[in-house]
C-alpha positions in Angstrom: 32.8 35.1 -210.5 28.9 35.6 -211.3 29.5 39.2 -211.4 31.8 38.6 -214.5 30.0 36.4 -216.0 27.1 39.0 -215.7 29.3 42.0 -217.2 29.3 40.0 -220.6 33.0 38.5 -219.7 32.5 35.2 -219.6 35.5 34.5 -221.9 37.6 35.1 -219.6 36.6 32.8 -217.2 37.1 30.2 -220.2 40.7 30.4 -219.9 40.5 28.6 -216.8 40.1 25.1 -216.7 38.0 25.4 -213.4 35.6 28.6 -213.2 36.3 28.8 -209.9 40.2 29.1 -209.6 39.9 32.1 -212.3 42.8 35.2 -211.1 42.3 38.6 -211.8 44.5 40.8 -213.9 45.7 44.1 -211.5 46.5 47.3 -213.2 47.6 50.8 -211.0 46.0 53.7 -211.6 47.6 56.6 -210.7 45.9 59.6 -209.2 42.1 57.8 -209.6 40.1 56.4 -207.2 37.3 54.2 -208.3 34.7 52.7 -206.5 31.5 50.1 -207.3 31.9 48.5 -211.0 34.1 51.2 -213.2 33.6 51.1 -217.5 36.2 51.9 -219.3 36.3 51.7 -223.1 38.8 50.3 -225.9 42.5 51.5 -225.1 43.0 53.5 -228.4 46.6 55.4 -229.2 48.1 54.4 -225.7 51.7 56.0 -225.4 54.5 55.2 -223.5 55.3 56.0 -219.9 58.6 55.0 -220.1 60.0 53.8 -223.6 61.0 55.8 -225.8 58.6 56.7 -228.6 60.9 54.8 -231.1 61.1 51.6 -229.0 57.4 52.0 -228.7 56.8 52.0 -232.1 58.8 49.5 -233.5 57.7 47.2 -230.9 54.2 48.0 -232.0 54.9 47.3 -235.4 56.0 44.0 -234.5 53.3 43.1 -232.9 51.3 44.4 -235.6 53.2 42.0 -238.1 53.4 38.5 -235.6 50.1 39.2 -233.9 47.6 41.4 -236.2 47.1 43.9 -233.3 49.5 47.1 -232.2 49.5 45.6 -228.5 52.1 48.5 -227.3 49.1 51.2 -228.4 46.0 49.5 -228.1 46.0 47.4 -225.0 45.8 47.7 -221.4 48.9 46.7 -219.5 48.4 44.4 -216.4 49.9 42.1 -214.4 48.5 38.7 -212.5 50.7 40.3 -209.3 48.9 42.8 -206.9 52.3 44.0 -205.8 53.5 44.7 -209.0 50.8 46.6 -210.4 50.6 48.7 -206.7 53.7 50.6 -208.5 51.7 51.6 -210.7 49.0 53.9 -208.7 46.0 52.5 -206.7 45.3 48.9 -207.3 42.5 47.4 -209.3 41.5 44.1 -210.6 40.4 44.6 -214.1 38.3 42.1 -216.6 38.5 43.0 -220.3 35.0 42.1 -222.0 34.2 39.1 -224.3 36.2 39.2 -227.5 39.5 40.2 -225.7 43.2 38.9 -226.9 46.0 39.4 -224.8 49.8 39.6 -225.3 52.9 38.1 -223.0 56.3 36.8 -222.4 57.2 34.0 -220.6 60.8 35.7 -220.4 60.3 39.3 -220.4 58.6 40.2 -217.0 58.6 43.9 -218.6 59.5 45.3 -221.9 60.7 48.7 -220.9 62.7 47.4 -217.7 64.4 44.8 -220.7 65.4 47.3 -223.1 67.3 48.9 -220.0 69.1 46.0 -218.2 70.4 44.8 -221.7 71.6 48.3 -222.3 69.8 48.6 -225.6 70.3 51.8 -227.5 66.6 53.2 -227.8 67.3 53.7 -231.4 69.1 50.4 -232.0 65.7 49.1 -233.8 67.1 45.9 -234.9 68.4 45.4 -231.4 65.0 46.1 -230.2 63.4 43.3 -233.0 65.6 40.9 -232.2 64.8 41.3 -228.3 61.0 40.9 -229.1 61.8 37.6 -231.8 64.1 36.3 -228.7 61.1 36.7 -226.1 58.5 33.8 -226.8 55.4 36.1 -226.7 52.2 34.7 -227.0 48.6 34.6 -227.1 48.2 31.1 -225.2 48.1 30.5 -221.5 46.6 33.1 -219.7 46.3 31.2 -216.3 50.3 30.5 -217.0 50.9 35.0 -217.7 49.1 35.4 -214.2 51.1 33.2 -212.0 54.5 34.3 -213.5 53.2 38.1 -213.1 54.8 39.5 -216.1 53.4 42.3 -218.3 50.3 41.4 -220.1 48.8 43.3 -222.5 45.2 43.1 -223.1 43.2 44.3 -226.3 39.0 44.3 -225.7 36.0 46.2 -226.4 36.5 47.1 -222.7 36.8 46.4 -219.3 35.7 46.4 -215.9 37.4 47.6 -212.5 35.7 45.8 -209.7 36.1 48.1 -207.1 35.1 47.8 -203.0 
């Protein structure tokens, strides 16, 4: 955990009530390899890989108007479970930088894979709103997002893959 700490993310370590028993959030990255320490920047204008463009953005405006932040667009979407995130692509643990908010559901493990087992007509919007008002997402309990392994969406300055 010194590396992190070292990177300039030591907020993340301070949602864990013992330094030590901090988890990793795991993101896939299909077709790239990293290896060492990999930078990456802000997530800016993130679209969809699945959703349609309209759930995407009326999702995003919610969050916009509950949360101050278009999480759908400018986060990076990770999971606290390895497996999970190994459909994804090649599997990384990632630590946003200092000053990062994150995004989750205690209910929805995934937004997209909700929207289809509910049968939710992509351009239902109010369908859509009333899933997201129904869904308890929140800002709070990071520790609590990691164990359950839903979709977490993370907004920072940047991250780090700790690769090898």
């Amino acid at each position: 955990m010194k590396k992190i700490v070292d990177l300039g993310c030591s907020h993340y370590i301070a949602h864990f009530s013992d330094p030590l028993s901090a988890r990793y959030l795991w993101r896939g990255f299909k077709k790239k390899n990293f290896h060492g320490i990999h930078k990456l920047g802000p997530v800016v204008g993130r679209q969809p890989r699945n959703n349609s463009p309209l759930v995407h953005h009326t999702a995003d405006t919610w969050f916009l108007d509950n949360f101050g932040i278009r999480y759908r667009s400018e986060s990076l979407f990770c999971t606290g479970d390895k497996t999970i995130a190994s459909h994804y692509g090649n599997v990384y643990p990632i630590v946003p930088q200092n000053d990062h908010r994150f995004c989750w559901s205690p209910i929805i493990r995934d937004l997209f894979a909700e929207v289809e087992l509910n049968f939710i007509n992509p351009k239902d919007t109010n369908s859509i709103v009333t899933l997201l008002e129904g869904a308890s997402y929140t800002e709070a309990n990071l520790s609590d997002a990691l164990i359950k392994g839903h979709e977490i969406m993370v907004n920072a300055p940047g991250f780090f893959i700790l690769a090898d």
